[in-house]
N, CA, C and O of each residue as an XYZ file, in Angstrom:
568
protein
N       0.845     -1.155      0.000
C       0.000      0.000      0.000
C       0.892      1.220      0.000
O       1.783      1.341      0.841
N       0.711      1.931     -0.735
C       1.332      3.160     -1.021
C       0.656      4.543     -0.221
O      -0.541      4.817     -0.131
N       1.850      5.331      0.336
C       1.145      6.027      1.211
C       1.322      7.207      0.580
O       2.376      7.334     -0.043
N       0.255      8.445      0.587
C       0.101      9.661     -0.225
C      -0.300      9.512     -1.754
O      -0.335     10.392     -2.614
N      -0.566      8.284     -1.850
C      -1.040      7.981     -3.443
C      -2.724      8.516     -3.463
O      -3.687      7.852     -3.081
N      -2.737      9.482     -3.851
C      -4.105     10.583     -4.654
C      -5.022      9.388     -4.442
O      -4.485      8.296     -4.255
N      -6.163      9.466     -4.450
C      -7.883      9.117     -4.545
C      -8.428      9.315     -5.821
O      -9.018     10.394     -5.865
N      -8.463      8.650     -6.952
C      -9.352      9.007     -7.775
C     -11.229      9.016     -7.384
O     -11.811      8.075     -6.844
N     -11.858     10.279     -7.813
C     -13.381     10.476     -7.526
C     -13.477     10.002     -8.961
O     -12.735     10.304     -9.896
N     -14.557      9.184     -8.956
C     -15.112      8.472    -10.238
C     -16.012      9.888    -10.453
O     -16.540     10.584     -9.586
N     -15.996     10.078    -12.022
C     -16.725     10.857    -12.820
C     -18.120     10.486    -12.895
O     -18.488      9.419    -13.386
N     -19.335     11.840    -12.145
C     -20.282     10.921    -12.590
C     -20.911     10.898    -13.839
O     -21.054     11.791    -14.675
N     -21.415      9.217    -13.821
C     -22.225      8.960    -15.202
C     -23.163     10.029    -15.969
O     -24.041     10.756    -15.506
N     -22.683      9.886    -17.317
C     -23.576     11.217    -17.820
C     -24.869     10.556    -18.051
O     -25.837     11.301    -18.204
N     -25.077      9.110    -18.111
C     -26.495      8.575    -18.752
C     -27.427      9.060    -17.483
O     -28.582      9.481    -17.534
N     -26.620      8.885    -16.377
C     -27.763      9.520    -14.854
C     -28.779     10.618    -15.429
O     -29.958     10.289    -15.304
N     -28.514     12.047    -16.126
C     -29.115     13.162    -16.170
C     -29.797     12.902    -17.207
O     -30.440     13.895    -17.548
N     -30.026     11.618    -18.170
C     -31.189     11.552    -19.292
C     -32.287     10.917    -18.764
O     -33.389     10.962    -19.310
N     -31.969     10.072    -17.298
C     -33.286      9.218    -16.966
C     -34.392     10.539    -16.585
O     -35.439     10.631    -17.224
N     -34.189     11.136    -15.930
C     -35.332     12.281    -15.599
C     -36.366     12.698    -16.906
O     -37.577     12.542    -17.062
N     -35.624     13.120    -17.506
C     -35.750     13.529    -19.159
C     -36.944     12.744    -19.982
O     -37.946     13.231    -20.505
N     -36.393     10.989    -19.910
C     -37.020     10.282    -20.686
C     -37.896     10.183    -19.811
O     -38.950     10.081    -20.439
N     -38.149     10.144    -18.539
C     -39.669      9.950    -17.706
C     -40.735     10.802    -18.093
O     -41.891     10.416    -18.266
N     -40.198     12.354    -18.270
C     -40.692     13.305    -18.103
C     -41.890     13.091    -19.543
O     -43.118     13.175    -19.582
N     -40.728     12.751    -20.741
C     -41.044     12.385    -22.062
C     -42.306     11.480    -22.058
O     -43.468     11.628    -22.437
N     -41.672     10.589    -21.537
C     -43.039      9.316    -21.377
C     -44.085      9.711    -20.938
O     -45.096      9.440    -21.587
N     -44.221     10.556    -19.574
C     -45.173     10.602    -19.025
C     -46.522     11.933    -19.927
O     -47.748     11.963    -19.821
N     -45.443     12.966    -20.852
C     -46.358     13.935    -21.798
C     -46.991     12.837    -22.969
O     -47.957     12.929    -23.726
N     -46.215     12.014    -22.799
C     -46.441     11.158    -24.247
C     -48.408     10.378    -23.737
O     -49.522     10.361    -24.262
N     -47.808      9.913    -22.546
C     -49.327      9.198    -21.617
C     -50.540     10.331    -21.589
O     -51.659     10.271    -22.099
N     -49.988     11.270    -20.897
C     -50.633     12.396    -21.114
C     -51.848     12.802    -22.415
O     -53.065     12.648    -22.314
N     -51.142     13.319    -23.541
C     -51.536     13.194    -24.555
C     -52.533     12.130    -25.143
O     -53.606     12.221    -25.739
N     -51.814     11.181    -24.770
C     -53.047     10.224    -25.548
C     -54.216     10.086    -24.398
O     -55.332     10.120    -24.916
N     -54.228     10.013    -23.691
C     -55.222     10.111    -23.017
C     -56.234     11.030    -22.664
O     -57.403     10.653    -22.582
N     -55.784     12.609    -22.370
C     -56.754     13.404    -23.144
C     -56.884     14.111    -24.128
O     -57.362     15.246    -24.117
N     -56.394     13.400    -25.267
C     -56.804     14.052    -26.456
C     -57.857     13.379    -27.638
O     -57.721     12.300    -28.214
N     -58.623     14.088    -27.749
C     -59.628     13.593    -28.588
C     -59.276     12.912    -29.630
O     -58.306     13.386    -30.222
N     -59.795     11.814    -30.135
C     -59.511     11.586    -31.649
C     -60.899     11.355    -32.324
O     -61.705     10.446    -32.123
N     -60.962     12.352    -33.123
C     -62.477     11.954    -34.105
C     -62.565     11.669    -35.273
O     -61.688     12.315    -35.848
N     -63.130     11.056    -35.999
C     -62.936     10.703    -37.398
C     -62.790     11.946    -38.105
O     -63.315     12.919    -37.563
N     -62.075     12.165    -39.413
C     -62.039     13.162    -40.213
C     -62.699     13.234    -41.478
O     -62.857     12.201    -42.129
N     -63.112     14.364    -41.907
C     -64.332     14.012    -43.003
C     -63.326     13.511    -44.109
O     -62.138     13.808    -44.235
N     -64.165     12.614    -44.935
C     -63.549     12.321    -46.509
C     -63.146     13.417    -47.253
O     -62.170     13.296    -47.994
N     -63.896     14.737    -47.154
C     -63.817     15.923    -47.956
C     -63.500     17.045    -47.158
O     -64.317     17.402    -46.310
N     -62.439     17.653    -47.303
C     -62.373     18.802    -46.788
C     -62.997     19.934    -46.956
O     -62.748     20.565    -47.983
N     -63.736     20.343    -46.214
C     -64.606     21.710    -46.617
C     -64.348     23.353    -45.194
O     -63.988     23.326    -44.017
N     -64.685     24.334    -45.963
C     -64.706     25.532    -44.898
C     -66.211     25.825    -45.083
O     -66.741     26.389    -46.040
N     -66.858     25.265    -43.838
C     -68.336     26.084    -43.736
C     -68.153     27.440    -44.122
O     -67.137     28.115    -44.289
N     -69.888     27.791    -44.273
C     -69.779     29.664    -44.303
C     -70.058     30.158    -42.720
O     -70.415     29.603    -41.681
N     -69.723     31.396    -43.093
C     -69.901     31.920    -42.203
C     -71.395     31.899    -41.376
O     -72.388     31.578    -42.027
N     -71.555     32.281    -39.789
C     -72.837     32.456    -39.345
C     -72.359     33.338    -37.808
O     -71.284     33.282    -37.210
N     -73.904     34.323    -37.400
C     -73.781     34.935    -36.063
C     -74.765     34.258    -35.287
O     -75.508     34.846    -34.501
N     -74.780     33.086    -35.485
C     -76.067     32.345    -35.033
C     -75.002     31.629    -33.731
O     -73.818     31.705    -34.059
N     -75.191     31.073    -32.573
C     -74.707     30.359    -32.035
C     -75.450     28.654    -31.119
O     -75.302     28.047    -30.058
N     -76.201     28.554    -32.324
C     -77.507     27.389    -31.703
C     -76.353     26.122    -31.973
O     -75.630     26.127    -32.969
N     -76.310     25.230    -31.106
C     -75.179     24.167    -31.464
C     -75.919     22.663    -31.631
O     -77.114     22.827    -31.383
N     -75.671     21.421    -31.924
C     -76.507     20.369    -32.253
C     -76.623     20.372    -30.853
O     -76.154     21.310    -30.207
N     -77.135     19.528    -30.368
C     -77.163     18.057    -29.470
C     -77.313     16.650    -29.984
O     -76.600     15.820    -29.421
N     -77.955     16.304    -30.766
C     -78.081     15.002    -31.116
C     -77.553     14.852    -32.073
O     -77.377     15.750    -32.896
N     -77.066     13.345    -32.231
C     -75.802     12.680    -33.612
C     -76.843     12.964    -34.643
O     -78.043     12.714    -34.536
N     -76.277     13.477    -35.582
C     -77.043     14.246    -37.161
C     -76.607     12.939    -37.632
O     -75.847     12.235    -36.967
N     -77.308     12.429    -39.340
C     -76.254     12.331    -40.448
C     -75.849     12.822    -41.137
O     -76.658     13.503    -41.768
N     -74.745     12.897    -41.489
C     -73.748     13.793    -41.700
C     -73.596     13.604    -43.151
O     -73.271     12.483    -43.545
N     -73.836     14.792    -44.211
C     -73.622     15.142    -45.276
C     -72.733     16.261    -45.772
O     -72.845     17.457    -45.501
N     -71.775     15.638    -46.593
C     -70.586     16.820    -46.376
C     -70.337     16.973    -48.059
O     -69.681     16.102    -48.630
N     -70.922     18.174    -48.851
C     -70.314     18.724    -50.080
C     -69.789     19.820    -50.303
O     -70.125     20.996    -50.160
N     -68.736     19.173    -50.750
C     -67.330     19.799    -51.352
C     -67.277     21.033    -52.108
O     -68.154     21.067    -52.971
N     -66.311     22.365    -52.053
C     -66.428     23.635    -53.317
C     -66.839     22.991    -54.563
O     -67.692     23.483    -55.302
N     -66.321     22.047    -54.765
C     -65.967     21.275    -56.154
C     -67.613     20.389    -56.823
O     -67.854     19.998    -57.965
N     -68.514     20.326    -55.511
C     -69.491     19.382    -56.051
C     -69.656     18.095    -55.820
O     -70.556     17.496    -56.408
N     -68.796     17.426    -54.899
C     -68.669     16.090    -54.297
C     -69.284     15.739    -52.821
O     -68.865     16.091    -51.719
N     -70.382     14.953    -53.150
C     -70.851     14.391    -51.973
C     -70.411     13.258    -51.130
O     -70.257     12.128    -51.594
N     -70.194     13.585    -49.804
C     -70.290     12.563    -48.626
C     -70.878     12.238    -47.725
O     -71.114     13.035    -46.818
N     -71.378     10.720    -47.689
C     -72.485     10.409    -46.427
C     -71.776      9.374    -46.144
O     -71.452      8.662    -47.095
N     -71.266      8.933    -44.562
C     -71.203      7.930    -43.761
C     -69.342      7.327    -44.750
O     -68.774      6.436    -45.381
N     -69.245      8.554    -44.216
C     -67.557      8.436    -44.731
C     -67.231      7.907    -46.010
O     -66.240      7.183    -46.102
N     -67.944      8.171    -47.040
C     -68.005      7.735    -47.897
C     -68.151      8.267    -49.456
O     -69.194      7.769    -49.878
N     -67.543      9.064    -50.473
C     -67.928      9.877    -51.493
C     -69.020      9.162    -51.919
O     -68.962      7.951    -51.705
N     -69.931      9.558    -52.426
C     -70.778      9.391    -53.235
C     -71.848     10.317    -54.826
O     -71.722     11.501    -55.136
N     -72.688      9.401    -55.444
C     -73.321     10.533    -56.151
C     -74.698     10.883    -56.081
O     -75.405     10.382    -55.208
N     -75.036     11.486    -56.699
C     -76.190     12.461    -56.527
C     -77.186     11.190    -56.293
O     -77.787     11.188    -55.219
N     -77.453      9.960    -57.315
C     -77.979      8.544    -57.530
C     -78.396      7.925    -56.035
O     -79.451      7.519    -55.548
N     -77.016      8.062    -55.558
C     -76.852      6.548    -54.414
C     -77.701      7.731    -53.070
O     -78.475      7.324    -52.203
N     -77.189      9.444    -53.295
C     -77.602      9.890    -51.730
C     -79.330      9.265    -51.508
O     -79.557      8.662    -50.459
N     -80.281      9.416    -52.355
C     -81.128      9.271    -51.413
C     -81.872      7.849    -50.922
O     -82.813      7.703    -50.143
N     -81.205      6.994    -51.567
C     -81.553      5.374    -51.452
C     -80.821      5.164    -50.049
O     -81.316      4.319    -49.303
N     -79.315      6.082    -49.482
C     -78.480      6.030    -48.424
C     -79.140      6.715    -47.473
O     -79.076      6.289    -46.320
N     -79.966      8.010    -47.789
C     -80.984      8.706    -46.451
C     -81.669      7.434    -46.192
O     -81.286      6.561    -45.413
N     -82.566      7.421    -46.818
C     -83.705      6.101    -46.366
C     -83.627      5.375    -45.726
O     -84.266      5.228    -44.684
N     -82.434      4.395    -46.378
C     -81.965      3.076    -45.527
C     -81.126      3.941    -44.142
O     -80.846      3.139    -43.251
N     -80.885      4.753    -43.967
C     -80.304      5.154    -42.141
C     -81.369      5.515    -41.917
O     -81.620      4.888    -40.887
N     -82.314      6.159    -42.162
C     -83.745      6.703    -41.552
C     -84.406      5.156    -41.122
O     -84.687      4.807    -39.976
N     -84.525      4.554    -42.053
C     -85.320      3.098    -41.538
C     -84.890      2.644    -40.693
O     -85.605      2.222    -39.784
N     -83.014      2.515    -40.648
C     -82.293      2.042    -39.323
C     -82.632      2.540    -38.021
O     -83.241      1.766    -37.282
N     -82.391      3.523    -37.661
C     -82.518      4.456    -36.599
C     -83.924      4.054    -35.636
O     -85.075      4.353    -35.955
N     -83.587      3.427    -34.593
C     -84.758      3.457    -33.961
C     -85.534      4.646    -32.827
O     -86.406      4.341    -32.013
N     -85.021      5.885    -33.009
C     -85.920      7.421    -32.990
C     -86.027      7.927    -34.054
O     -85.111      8.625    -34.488
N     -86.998      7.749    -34.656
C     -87.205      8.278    -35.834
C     -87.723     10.126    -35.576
O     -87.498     11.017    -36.395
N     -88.299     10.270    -34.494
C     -88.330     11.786    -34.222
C     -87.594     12.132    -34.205
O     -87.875     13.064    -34.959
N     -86.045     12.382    -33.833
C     -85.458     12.772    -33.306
C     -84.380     12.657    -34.823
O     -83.735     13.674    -35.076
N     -84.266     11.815    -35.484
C     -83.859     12.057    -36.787
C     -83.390     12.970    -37.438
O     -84.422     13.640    -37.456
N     -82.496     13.724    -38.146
C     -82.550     14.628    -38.667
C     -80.426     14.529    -39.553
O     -79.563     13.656    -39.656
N     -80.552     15.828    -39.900
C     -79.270     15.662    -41.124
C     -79.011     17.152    -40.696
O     -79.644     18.129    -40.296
N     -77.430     16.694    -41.073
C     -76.200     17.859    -40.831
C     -75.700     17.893    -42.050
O     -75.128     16.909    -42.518
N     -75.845     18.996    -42.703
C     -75.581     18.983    -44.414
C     -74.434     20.233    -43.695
O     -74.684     21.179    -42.949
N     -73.086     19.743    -44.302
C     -71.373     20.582    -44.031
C     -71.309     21.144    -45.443
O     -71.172     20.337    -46.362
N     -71.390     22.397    -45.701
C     -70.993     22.255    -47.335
C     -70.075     23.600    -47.342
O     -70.286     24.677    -46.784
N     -68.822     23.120    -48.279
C     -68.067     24.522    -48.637
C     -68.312     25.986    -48.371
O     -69.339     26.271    -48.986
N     -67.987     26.729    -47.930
C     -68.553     28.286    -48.045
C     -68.373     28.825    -49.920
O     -69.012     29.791    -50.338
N     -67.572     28.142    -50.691
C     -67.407     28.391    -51.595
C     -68.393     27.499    -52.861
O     -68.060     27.389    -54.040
N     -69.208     27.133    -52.455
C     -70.297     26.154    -53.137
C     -71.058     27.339    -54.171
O     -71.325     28.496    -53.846
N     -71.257     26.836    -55.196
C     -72.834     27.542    -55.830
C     -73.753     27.269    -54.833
O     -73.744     26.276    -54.105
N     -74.485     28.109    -54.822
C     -76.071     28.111    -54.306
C     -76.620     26.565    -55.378
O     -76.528     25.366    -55.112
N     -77.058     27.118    -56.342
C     -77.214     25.899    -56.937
C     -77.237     24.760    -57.305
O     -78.090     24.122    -57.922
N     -75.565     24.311    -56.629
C     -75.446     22.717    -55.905
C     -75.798     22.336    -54.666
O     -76.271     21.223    -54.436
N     -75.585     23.264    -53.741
C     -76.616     23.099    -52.346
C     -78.073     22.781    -52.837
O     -78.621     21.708    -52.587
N     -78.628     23.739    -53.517
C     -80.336     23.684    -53.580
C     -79.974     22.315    -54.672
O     -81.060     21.761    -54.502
N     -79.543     21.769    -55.249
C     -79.700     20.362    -55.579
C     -79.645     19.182    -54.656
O     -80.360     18.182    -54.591
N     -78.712     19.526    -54.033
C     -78.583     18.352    -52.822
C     -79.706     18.602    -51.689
O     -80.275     17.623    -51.205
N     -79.994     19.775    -51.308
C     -81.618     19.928    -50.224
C     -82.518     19.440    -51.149
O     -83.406     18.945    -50.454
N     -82.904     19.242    -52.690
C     -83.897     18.897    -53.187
C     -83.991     17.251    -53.225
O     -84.939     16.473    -53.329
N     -82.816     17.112    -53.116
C     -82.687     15.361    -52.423
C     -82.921     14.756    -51.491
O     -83.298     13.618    -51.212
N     -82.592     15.867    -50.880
C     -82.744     15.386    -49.281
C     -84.675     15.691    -49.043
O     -85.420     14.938    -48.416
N     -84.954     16.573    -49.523
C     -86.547     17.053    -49.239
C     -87.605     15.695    -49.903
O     -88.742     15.402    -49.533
N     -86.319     14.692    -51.559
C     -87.447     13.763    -52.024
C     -87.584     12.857    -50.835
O     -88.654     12.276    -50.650
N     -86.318     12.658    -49.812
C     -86.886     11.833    -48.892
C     -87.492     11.691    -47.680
O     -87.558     10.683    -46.977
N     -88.274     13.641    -47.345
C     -89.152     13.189    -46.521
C     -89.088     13.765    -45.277
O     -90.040     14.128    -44.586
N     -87.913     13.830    -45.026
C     -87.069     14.292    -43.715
C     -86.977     16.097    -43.558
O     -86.474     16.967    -44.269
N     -87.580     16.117    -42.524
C     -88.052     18.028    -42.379
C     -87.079     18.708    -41.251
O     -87.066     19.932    -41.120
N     -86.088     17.666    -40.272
C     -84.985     18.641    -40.126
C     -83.749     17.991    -40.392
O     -83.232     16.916    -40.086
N     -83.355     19.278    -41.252
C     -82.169     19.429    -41.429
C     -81.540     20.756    -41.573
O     -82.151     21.716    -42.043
N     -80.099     20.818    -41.096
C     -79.098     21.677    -40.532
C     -78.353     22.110    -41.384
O     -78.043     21.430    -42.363
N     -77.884     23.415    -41.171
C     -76.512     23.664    -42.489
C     -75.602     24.067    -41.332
O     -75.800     24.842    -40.396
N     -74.624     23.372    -41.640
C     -73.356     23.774    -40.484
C     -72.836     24.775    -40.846
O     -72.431     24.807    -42.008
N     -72.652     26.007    -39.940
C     -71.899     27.184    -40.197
C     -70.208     27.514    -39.277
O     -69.563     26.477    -39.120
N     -69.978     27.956    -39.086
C     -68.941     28.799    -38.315
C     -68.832     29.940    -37.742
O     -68.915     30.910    -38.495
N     -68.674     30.134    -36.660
C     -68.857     31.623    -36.072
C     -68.081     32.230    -37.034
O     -67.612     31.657    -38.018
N     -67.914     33.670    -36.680
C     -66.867     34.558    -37.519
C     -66.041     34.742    -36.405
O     -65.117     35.414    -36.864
N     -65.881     34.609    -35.572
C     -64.971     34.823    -34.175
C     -63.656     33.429    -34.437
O     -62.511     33.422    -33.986
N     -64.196     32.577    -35.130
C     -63.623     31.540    -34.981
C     -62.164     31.769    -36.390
O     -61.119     31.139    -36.555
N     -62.677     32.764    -37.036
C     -61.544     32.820    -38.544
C     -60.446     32.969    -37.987
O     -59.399     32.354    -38.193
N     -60.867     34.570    -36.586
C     -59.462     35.377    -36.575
C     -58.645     34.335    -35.645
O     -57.469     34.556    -35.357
């Protein structure tokens, strides 16, 4: 044994100061998925028009979504002018509240008038007396 021979202090480990780190990581990661919503996304991308109305649904609509362009979607699904109202029917027949029934028509802010009033004249051959046009606040642009 050597006497006055120095002490080496072990260097500490640098991996020590990443465990905090990766917990921290994990635990935003848990976080996240747990409260964050996930909802289906429409087939068609559209920007409602504008509205100063603030009446909001309550009950699950079916959901009709046409496009600037003229493209219809019901039940995640493109479709044409043909198939929409044979597709109202058969969910109307499904549905066991039939009062309570009704349609959420999403359509472009950039639509003709004229393809809307084609697609409400579809929706009116089958019968069904509410239905919704989804808007957007104007509070919501800025």
């Amino acid at each position: 044994m050597k006497v006055g021979q120095s002490i080496q202090h072990k260097k500490p480990d640098q991996d020590d100061s990443l465990v905090p780190l990766i917990n921290i990581v994990f635990l935003m990661l848990i976080f996240f998925m747990v409260a964050g919503h996930i909802s289906q996304s429409d087939p068609i991308k559209v920007q409602p028009p504008l509205s100063a109305s603030e009446t909001k649904q309550v009950e699950e609509p079916l959901v009709i979504i046409v496009s600037e362009d003229g493209q219809v979607a019901i039940d995640q699904a493109i479709t044409d002018d043909e198939a929409l109202l044979p597709t109202i029917n058969k969910r109307f027949e499904a549905t066991e509240d039939k009062d309570t029934f009704h349609i959420l028509v999403k359509v472009d802010g950039n639509l003709p008038v004229e393809r809307l009033q084609d697609v409400l004249t579809i929706i009116k051959q089958s019968g069904i007396k509410r239905v919704s046009l989804a808007t957007q606040k104007q509070a919501e642009l800025t």
